[in-house]
C-alpha positions in Angstrom: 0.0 0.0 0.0 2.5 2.9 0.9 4.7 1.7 -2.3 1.5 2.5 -4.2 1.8 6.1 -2.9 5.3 6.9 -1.8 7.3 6.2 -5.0 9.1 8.4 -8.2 5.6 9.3 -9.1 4.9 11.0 -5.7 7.8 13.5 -6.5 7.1 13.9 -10.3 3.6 14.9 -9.1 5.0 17.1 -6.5 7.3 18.9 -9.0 4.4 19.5 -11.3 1.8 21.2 -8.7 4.6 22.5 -6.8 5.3 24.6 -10.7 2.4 27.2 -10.3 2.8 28.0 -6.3 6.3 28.4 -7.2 5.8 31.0 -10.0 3.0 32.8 -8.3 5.1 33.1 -5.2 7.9 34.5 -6.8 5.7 37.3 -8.2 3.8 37.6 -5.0 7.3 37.9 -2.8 8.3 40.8 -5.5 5.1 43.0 -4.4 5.8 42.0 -0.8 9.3 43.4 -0.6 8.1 46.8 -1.8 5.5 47.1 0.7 1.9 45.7 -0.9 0.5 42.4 0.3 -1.1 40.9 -2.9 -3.8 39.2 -2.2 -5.2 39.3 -5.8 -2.7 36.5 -6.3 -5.4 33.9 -6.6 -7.6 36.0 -9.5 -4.1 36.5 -11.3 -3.8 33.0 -12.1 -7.2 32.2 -12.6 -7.1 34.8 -15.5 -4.0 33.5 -16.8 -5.6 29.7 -17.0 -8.1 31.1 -18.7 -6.7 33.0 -21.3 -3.5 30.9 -21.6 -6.8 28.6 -23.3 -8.3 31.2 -24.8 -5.1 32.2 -26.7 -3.9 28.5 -27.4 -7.3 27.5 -29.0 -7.7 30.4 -31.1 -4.4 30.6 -32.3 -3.4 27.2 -32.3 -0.2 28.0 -29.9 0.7 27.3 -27.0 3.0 30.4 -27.0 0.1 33.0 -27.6 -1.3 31.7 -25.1 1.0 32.1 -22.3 1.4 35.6 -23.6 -2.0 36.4 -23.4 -2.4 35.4 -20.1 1.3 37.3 -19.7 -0.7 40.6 -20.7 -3.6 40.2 -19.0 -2.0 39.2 -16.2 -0.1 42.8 -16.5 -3.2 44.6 -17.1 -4.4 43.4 -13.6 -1.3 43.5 -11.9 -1.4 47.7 -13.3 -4.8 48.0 -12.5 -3.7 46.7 -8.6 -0.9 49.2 -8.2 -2.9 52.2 -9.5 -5.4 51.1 -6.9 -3.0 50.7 -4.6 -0.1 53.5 -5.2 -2.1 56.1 -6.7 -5.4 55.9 -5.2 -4.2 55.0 -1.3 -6.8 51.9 -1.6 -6.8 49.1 1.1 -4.2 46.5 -0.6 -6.4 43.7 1.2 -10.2 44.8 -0.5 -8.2 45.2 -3.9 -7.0 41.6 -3.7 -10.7 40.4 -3.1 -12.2 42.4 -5.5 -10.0 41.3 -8.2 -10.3 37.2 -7.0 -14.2 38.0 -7.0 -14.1 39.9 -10.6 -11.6 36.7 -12.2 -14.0 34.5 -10.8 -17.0 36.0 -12.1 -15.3 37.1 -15.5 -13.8 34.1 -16.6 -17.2 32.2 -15.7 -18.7 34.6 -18.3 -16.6 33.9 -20.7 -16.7 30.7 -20.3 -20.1 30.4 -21.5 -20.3 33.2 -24.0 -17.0 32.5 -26.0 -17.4 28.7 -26.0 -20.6 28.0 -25.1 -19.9 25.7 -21.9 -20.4 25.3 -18.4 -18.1 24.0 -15.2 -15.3 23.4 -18.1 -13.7 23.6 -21.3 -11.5 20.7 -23.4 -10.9 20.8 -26.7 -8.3 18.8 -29.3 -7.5 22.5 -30.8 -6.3 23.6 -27.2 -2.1 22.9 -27.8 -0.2 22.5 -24.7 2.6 23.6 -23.9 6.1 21.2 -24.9 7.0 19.0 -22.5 11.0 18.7 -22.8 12.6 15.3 -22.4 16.5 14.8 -22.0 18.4 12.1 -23.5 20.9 12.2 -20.9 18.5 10.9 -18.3 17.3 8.4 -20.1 19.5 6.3 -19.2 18.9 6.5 -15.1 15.5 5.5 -14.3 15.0 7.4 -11.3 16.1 10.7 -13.0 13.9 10.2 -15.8 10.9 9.4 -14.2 11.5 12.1 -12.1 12.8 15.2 -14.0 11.8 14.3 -17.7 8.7 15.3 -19.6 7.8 18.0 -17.5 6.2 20.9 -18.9 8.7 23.8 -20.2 7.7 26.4 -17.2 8.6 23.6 -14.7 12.7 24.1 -15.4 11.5 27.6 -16.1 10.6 28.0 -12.7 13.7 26.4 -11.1 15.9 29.2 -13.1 13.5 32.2 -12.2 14.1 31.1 -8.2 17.5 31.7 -8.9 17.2 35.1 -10.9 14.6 36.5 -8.5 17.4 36.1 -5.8 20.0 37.7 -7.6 17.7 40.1 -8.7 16.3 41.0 -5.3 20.0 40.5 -3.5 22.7 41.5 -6.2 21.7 44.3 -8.0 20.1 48.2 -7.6 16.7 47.3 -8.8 16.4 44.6 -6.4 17.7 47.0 -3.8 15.4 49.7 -4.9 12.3 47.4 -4.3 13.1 46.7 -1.3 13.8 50.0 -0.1 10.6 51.0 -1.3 8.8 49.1 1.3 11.1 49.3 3.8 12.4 53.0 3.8 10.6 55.0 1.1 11.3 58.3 1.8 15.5 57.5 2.2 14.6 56.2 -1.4 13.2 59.0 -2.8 15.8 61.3 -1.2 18.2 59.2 -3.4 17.1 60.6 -6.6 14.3 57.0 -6.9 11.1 56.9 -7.3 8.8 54.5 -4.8 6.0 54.3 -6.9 7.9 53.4 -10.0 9.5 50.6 -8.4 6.0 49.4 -6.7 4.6 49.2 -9.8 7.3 47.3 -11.3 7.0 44.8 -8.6 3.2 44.7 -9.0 3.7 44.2 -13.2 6.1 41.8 -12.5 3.9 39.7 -10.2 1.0 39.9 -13.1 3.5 38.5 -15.2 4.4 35.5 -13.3 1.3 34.8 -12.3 0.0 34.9 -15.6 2.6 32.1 -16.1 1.1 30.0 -13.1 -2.3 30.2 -15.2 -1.1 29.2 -18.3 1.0 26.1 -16.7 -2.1 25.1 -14.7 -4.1 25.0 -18.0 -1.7 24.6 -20.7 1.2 22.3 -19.0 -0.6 20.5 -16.0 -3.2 19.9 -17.3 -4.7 21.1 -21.2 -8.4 22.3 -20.5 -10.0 25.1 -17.8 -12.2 24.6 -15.5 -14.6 27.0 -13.2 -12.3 28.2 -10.2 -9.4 26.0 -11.2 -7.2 28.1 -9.7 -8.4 26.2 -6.4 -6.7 28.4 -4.0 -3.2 28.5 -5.5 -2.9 32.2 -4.8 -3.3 31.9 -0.9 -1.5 29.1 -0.7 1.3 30.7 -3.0 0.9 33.8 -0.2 1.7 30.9 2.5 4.8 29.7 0.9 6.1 33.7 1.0 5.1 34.1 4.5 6.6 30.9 5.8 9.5 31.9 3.6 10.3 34.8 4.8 9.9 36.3 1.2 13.5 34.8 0.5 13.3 33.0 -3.0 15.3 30.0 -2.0 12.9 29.3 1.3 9.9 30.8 -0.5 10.7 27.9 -3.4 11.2 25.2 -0.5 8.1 26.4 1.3 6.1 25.7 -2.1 8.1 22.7 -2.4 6.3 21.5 0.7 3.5 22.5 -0.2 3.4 20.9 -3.2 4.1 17.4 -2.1 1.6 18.1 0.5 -0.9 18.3 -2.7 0.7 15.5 -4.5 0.4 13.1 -1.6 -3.4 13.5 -1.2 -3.9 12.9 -5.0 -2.0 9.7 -4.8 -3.6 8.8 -2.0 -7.0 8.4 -4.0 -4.9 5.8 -5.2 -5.2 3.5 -2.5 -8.8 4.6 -1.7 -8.8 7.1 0.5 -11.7 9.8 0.1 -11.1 12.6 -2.0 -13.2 14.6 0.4 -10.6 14.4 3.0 -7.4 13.9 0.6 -8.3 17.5 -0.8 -7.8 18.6 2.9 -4.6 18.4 2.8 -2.7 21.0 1.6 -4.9 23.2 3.2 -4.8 21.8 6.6 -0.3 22.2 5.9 -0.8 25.4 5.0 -2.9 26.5 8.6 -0.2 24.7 10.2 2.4 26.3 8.6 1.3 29.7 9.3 0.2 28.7 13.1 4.5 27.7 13.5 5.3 31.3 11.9 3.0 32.9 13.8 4.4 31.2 17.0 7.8 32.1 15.9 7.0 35.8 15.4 5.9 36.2 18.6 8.8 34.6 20.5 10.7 36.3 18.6 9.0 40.1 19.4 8.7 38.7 23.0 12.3 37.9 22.8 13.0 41.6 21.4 10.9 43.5 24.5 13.2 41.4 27.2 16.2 42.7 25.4 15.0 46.1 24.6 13.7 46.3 28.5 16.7 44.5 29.9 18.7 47.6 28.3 16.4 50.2 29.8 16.7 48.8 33.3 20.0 50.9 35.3 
């Protein structure tokens, strides 16, 4: 029984729903370092598995699709900074408001472009390639486990490293972060706080929009109502848990994604799926709980200190 679910399959699986937490989070830790909390995550990639199909099917490529669900994802990711940096708007309603409008939009398009409800499939829908590499082929466990993946699996590996350079290495990355942390020093230096807020925000519409057109063009090649099924919090848990440092962030979806593989494969062997779909979300409650713990010892830890110093 537990060789039926813990086996090479277990990790391929994790790797594959591990992909889309990994690129949203990436976008999501972005936005986080310059100060907005982007809760919107979840309707970011629900857009971007919904017009990753739309642009597939009508175009009969995978690649206008993921950059149609690249654009739109940058339309929404614009239209949260303006909210946000321009208008002084609550980053938390924003977030709903644009989860509630992706839900509700893409369920009207679903029925008025293709004439279908609860899902879409089609033969005309082109997924994205799935890359194979003849030097694994010839170590069972390396091909079963990293071959035929889709292309914005090993995508997502290189980005993790990029975003830490990025954030770590260069003025840009500096920039954002000083834009959330210490704004006005920022501007003082000749930058501009909104300009790189807005970056970050664009930049998270753009990876997001790459988690939607995985989920729908890589993972799996049809969309479904709501398919996004939570990715975007859970992607939000990953940062948080990670410290919004891309190598933990990537382990933290990591976890998270074996978390979800685990309860599939444990359909497997008969378990409900009404209690195997629990799973990730019960991780990720926990998860947070041990942060939140942490945080607090840690501030707790920080008064002693800070009143320890005060005392004569």
């Amino acid at each position: 029984m537990l060789g039926q679910v813990f086996n090479l399959t277990l990790i391929q699986n994790t790797i594959r729903t591990a992909t889309p937490l990994i690129l949203a989070a990436l976008g999501g830790l972005l936005t986080m370092h310059a100060g907005m909390l982007n809760i919107g995550m979840e309707g970011m990639i629900l857009l971007g598995a919904f017009f990753g199909v739309v642009g597939s099917y009508f175009f009969a490529s995978s690649f206008m699709g993921v950059m149609l669900a690249v654009v739109v994802g940058m339309i929404i990711g614009l239209i949260f900074g303006f909210f946000v940096i321009e208008l002084k708007s609550d980053e938390f309603i924003i977030g709903i408001a644009i989860n509630i409008f992706a839900g509700g939009l893409t369920i009207f398009l679903l029925r008025s472009i293709f004439g279908v409800k609860g899902a879409f499939s089609s033969p005309d829908i082109i997924p994205l390639p799935r890359l194979n590499f003849p030097f694994l082929r010839g170590i069972p466990m390396l091909d079963i486990m990293f071959n035929n993946h889709s292309i914005f699996v090993y995508i997502s590996w290189i980005l993790v490293i990029i975003a830490y350079l990025f954030l770590y290495k260069t003025p840009y990355g500096m920039w954002i972060r000083a834009a959330g942390e210490y704004p006005e020093a920022l501007e003082t230096n000749g930058v501009s706080p909104r300009k790189m807020k807005y970056i970050s925000s664009i930049a998270c519409g753009v990876l997001c929009g790459f988690a939607g057109a995985h989920l729908s063009l890589g993972y799996l090649t049809l969309f479904t109502e709501n398919m996004s099924a939570n990715r975007g919090f859970i992607a939000l848990a990953a940062i948080i848990f990670g410290a919004s440092n891309p190598i933990k962030t990537f382990g933290a979806a990591l976890l998270f994604g074996f978390f979800d593989a685990l309860g599939i494969r444990l359909q497997v062997v008969g378990i409900p799926s009404q209690f195997t779909q629990m799973i990730p979300y019960l991780v990720t409650v926990i998860a947070l709980f041990i942060v939140t713990k942490r945080h607090i010892a840690k501030r707790k830890k920080t008064q002693a200190e800070e009143g320890a110093l005060q005392q004569p």
